[in-house]
Kinemage of the C-alpha trace (Angstrom):
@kinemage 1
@onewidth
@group {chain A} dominant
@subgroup {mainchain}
@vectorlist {calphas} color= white
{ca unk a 1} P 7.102 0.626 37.017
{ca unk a 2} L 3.888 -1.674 37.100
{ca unk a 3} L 3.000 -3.488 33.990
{ca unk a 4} L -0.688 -3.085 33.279
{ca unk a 5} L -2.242 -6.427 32.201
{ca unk a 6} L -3.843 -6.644 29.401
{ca unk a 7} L -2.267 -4.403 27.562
{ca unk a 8} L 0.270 -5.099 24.206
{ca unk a 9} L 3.004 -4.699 26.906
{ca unk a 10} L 1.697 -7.318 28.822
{ca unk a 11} L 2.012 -9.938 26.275
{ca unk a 12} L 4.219 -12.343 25.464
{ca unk a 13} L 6.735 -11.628 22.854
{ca unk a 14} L 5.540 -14.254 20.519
{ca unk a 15} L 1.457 -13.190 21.191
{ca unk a 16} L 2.776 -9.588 20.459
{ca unk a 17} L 4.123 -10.490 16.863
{ca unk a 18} L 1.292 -11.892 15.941
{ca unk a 19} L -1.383 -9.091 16.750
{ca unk a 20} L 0.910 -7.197 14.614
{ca unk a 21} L -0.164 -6.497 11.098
{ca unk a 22} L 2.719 -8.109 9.046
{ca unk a 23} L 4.241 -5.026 7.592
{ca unk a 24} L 5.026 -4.590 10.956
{ca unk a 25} L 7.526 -7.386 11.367
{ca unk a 26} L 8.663 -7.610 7.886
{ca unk a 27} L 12.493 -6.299 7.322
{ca unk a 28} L 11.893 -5.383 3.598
{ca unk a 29} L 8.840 -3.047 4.839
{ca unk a 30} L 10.788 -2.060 7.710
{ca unk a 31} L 13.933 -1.125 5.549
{ca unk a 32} L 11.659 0.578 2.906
{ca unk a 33} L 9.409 2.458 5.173
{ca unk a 34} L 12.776 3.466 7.542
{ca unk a 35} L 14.816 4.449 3.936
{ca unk a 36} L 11.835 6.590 3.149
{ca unk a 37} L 11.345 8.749 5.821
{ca unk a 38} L 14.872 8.995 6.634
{ca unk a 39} L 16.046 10.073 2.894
{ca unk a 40} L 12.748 11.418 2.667
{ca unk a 41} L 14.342 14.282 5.502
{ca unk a 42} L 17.640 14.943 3.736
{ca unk a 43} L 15.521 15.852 0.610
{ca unk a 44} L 14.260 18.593 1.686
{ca unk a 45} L 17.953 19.368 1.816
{ca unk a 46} L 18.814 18.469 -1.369
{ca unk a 47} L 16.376 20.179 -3.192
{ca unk a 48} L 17.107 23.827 -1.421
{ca unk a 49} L 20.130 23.699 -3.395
{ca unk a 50} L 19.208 23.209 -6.374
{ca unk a 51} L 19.506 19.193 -7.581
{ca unk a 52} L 17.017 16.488 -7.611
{ca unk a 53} L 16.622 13.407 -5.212
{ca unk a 54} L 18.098 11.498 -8.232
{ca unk a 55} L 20.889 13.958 -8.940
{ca unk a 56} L 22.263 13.939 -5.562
{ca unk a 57} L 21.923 9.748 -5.498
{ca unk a 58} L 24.274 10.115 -8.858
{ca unk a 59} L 26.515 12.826 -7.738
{ca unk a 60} L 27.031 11.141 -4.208
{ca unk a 61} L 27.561 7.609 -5.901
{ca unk a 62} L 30.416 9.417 -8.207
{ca unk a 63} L 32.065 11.581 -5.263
{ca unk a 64} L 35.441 10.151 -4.379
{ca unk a 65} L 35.087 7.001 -6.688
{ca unk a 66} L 36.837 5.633 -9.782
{ca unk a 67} L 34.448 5.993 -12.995
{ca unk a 68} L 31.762 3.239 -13.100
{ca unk a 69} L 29.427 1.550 -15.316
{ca unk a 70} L 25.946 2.855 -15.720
{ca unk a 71} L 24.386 -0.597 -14.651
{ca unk a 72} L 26.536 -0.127 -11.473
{ca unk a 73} L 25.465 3.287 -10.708
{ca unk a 74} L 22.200 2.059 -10.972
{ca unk a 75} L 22.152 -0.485 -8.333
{ca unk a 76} L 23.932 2.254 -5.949
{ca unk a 77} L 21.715 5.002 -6.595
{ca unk a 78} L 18.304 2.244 -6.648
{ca unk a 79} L 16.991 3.836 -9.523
{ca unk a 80} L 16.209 1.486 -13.019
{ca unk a 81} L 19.044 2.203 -15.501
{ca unk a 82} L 16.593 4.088 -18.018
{ca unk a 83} L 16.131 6.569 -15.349
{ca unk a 84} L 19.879 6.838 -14.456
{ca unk a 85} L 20.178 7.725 -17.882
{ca unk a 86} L 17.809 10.392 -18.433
{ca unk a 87} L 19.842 11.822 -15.003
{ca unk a 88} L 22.983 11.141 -16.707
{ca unk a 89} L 22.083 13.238 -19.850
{ca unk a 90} L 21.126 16.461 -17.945
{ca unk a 91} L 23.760 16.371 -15.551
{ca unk a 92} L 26.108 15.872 -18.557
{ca unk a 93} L 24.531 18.569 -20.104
{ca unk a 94} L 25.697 20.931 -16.747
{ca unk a 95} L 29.027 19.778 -16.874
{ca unk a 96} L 28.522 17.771 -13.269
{ca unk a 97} L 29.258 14.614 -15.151
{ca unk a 98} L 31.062 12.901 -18.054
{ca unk a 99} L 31.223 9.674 -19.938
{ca unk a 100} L 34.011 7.936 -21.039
{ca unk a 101} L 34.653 4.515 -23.189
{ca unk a 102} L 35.774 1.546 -21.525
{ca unk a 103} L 38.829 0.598 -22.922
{ca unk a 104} L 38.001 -3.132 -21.826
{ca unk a 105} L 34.630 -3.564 -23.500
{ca unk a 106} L 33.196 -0.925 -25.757
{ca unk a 107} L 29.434 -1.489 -25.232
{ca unk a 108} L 30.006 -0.498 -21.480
{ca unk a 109} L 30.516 3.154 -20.753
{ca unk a 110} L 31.864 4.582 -17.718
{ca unk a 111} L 30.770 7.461 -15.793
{ca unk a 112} L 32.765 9.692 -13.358
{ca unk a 113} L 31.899 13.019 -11.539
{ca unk a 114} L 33.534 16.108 -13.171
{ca unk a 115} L 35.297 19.291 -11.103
{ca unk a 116} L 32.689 21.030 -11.546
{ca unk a 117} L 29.953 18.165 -10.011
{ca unk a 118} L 32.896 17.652 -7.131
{ca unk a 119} L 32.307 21.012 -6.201
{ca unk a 120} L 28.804 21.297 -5.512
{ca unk a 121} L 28.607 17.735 -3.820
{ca unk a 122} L 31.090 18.489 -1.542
{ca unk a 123} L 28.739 21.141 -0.100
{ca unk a 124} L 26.031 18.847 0.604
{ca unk a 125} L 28.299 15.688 1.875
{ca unk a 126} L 28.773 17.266 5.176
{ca unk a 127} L 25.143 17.920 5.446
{ca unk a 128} L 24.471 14.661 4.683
{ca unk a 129} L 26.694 13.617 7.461
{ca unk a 130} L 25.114 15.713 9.768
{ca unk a 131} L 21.841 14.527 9.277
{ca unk a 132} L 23.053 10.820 9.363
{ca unk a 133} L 24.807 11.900 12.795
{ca unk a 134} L 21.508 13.129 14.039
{ca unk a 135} L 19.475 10.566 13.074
{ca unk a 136} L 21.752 7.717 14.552
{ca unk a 137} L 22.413 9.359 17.686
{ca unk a 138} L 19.568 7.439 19.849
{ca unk a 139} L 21.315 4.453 19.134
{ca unk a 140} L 25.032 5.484 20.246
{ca unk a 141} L 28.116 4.598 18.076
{ca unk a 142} L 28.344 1.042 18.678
{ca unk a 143} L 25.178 0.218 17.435
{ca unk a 144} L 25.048 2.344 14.822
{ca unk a 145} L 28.432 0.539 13.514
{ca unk a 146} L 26.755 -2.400 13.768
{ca unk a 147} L 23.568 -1.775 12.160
{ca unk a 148} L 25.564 -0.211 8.756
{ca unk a 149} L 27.872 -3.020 9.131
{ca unk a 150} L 24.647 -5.466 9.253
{ca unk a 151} L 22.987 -3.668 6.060
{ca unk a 152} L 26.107 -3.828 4.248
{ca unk a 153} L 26.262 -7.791 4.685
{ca unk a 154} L 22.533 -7.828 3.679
{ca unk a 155} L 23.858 -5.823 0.926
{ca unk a 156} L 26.221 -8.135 0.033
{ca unk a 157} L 24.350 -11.173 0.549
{ca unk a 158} L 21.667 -10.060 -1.792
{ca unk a 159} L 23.555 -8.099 -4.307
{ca unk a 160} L 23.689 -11.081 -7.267
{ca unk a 161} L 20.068 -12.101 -6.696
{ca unk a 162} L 17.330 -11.262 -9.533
{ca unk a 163} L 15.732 -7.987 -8.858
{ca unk a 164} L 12.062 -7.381 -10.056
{ca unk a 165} L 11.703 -3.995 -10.884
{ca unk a 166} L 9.038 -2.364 -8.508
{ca unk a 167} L 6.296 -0.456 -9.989
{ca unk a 168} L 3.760 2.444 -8.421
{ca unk a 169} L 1.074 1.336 -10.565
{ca unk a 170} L 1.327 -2.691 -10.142
């Protein structure tokens, strides 16, 4: 296959990059934009039967887990802790959720998923699964272990840093 010249695909790597806007090359935009259309896709799942974006983050946080603290939950699901409450109050309400005192420290309640919440999760978990199968496939198992295993360490990394709470209307 002939290279054209002149072309993006002619260029050096470095000349590339740099006629690039920079959201282009920027791994927070990259993760953010990739998150969004990816999650974006399962939605449409989600809401067919019957829960909200944020319900599901909750109610697949909770599956399989020991109860945890809201401020936990709301670092897993991404969602500020007000909001995670609002959630927790209506799914509470539905009996998908409960909240119990911590034994250890009383101003820090716990939250666990209920039967009932187990129930209807564990209809949409293997959905989930097969859209994350589908959506990693390009990439073949190896990388796809490797890129999880590479967010996860980012993860990690960046879990204890200070978090500014992004805004829509900044």
């Amino acid at each position: 296959m002939r290279r054209r010249t002149g072309t993006i695909a002619s260029m050096p790597t470095k000349a590339r990059r740099q006629d690039r806007h920079f959201v282009d090359d920027y791994l927070p935009a990259l993760l953010a934009q990739a998150s969004r259309l990816i999650s974006g896709e399962f939605h449409l799942v989600v809401t067919t039967q019957g829960f909200t974006v944020s319900e599901w983050r909750v109610l697949a946080s909770l599956a399989g887990s020991e109860p945890i603290n809201i401020g936990r939950l709301a670092q897993i699901t991404t969602m500020k802790q007000p909001t995670v409450t609002r959630v927790l109050d209506r799914m509470q309400a539905r009996g998908l959720i409960e909240r119990l005192p911590n034994d250890g420290d009383r101003r820090v309640t716990l939250v666990r998923i209920t039967a009932t919440g187990t129930r209807l999760v564990s209809k949409l978990i293997p959905l989930a699964r097969q859209h994350e199968q589908r959506v990693l496939e390009p990439f073949g198992r190896q990388r796809s272990e490797d890129l999880k295993a590479t967010l996860r360490k980012l993860i990690e990394l960046h879990r204890a840093a200070p978090l500014a709470e992004a805004s829509d209307d900044d």
